[in-house]
C-alpha positions in Angstrom: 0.0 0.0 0.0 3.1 2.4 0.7 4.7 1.8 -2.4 1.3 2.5 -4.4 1.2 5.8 -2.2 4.6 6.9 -3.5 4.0 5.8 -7.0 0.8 8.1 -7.0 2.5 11.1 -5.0 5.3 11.2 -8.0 3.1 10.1 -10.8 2.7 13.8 -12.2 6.6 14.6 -11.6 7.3 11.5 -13.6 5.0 12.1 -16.8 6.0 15.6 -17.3 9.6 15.2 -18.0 8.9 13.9 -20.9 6.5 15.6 -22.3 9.1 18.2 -22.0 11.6 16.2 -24.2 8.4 16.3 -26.7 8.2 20.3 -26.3 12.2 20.5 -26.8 11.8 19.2 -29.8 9.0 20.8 -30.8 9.8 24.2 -28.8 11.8 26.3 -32.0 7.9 25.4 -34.1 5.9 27.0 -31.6 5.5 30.4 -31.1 5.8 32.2 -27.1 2.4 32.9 -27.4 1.1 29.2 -28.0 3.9 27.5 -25.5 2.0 28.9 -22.5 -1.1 27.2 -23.8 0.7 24.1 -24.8 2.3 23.7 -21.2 -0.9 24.7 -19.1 -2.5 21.7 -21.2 -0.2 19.4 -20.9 -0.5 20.5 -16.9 -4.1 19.9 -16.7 -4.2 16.9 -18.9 -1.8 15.7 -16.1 -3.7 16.9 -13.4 -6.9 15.2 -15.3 -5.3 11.8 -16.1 -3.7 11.9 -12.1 -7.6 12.5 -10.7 -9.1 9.6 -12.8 -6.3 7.4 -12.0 -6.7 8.5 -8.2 -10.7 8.2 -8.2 -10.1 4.8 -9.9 -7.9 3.4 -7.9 -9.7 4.3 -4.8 -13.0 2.8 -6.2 -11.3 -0.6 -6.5 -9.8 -0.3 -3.3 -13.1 0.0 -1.6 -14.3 -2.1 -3.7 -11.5 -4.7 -2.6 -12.3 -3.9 1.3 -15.9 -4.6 1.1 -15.4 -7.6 -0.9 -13.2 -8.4 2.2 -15.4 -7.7 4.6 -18.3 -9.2 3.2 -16.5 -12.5 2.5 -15.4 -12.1 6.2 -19.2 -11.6 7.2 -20.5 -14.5 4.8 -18.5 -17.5 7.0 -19.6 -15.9 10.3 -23.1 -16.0 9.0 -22.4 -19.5 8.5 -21.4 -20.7 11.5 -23.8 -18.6 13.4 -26.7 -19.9 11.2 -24.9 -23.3 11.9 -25.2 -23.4 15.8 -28.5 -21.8 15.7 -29.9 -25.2 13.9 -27.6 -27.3 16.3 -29.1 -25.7 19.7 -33.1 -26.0 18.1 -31.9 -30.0 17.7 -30.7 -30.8 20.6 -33.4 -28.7 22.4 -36.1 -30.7 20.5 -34.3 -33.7 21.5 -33.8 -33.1 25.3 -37.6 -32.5 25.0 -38.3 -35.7 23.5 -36.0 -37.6 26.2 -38.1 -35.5 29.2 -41.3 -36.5 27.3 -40.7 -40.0 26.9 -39.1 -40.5 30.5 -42.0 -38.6 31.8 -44.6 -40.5 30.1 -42.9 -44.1 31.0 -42.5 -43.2 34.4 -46.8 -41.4 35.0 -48.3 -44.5 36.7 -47.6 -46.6 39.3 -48.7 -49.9 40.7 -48.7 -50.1 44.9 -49.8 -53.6 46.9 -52.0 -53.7 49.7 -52.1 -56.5 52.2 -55.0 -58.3 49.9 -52.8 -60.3 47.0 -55.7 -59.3 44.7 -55.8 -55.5 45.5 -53.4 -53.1 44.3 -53.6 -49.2 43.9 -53.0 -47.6 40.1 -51.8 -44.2 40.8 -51.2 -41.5 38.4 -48.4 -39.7 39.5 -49.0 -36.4 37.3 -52.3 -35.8 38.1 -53.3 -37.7 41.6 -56.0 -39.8 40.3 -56.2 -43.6 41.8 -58.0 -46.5 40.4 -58.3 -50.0 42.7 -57.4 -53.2 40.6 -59.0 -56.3 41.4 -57.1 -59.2 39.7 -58.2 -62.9 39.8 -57.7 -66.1 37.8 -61.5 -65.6 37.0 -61.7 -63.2 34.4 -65.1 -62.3 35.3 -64.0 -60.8 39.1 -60.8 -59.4 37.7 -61.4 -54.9 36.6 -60.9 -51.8 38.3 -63.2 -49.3 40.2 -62.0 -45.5 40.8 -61.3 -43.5 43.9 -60.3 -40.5 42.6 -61.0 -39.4 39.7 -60.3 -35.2 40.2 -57.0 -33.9 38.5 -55.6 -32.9 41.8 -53.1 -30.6 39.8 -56.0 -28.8 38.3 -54.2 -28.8 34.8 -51.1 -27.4 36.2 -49.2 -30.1 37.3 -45.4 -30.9 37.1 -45.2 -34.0 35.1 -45.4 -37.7 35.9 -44.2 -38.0 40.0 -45.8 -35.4 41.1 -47.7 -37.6 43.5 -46.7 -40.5 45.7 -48.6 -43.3 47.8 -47.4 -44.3 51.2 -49.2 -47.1 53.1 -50.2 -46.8 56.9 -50.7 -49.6 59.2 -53.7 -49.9 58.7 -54.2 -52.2 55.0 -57.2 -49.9 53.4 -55.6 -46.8 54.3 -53.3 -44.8 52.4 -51.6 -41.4 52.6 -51.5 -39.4 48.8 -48.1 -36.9 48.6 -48.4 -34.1 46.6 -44.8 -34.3 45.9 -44.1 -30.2 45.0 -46.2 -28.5 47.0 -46.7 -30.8 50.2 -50.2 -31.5 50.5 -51.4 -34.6 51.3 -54.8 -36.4 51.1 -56.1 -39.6 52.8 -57.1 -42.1 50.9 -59.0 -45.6 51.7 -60.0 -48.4 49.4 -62.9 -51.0 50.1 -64.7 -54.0 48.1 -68.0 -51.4 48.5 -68.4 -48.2 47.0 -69.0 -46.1 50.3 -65.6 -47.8 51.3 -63.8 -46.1 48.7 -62.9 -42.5 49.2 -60.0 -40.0 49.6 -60.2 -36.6 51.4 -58.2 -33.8 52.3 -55.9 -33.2 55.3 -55.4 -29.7 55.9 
């Protein structure tokens, strides 16, 4: 860049010599009148051939620069566009992995002291079901204790709620797991047996 600097300070002293030569030879055909003329043309054809060079030169200079920088902005771009997909994948994936562990893990089986009782609880939501199993299809099904969405819609995914048995066989004690509250439960072979309320 210095040496095109220098070239273009000089470039007017270096043309003119010899257009000089050109005039020396020329000089004893012209008259004094007409050799002012000649050499202030020759001075501004200089001056006009220097500008166009300059304005030249500096157009493709910028021109070169913003290529530059462009090319410059184009892999950042890139990349950036790049790692923007990369994050959205593995953010769709992670969700996948909570979904699925979430929806593998929602309900649970708990045994009571009757081998053909056992408590389904859904651990998102709070609701419990009694299973009655048998090697008689026709006694084997499931009757509902709670069927209320003790989470009202806003719950924290699958093991929210837990089931912890008491002493006593029909009687159970249902953990809301985030927030604390709890809820006694009992299950029965009648319907008035079957309940769950809350303990404050």
């Amino acid at each position: 860049m210095a040496q095109i600097y220098q070239i273009l300070r000089f470039y007017p002293y270096l043309c003119i010599p010899y257009e000089l030569l050109y005039l020396n030879n020329k000089i004893s055909y012209i008259s004094k009148k007409n050799r002012k003329n000649l050499i202030n043309n020759i001075k501004h054809s200089k001056m006009r051939k220097f500008t166009t060079f300059t304005v030249v030169f500096l157009c493709a200079t910028i021109g070169l620069a913003q290529t530059k920088q462009s090319n410059q902005q184009a892999p950042k771009d890139a990349v950036l566009n790049k790692i923007d997909s990369l994050v959205q994948i593995t953010n769709a994936w992670l969700e996948q992995i909570e979904l699925d562990h979430s929806l593998k893990q929602r309900y649970k089986l708990y045994q009571t002291e009757n081998i053909y009782t056992l408590l389904q609880l859904d651990t998102k939501t709070g609701m419990i079901e009694q299973v009655q199993w048998s090697l008689d299809s026709e006694n084997e099904g499931s009757v509902t204790i709670n069927n209320d969405d003790l989470n009202y819609g806003f719950g924290h995914g699958s093991g929210s709620f837990e089931l912890y048995p008491t002493k006593n066989m029909y009687q159970f004690i249902l953990l809301d797991k985030t927030s604390g509250r709890k809820w006694h439960v009992q299950w029965g072979m009648k319907t008035k047996e079957r309940w769950i309320r809350r303990i404050y």
